[in-house]
C-alpha positions in Angstrom: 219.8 -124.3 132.8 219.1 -120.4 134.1 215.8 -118.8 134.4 216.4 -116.7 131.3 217.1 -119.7 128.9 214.1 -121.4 130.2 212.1 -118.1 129.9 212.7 -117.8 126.3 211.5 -121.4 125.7 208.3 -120.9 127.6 208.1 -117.4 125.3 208.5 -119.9 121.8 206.3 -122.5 122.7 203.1 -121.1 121.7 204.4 -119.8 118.3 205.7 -123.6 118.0 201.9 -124.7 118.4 200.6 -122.2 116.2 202.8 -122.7 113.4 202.3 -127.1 113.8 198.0 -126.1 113.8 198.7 -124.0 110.8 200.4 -126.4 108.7 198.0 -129.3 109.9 195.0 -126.9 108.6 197.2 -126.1 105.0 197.6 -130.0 104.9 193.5 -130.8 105.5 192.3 -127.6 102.9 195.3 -129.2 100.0 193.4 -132.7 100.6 190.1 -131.4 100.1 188.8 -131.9 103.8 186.3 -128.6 103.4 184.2 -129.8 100.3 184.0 -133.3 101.7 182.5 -131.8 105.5 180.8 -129.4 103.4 178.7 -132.2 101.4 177.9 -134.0 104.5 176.2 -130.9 105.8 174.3 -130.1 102.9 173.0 -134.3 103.1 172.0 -134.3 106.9 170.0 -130.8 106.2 168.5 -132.2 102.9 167.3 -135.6 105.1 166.3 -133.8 107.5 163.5 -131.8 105.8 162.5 -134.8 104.5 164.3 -133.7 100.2 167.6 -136.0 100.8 
């Protein structure tokens, strides 16, 4: 293998990352993952002030 062709994989592994963290994020916002850590939130707050 030369120093070039293992250049340019070194250069495309990052984008390979970003674009396998992108799609994992699309796949947790399709199934709903926000509202649910969203409502958990909102229920620790609430008990702790003592209103949940």
């Amino acid at each position: 293998m030369s120093a070039k062709n293992k250049k340019d994989k070194l250069r495309k592994a990052p984008l390979y990352v970003l674009l396998f963290s992108l799609a994992i994020w699309m796949l947790g916002v399709a199934s709903g993952e926000p509202n649910m850590v969203l409502q958990q939130a909102v229920q620790i707050c609430l008990s702790c002030i003592g209103i949940g």
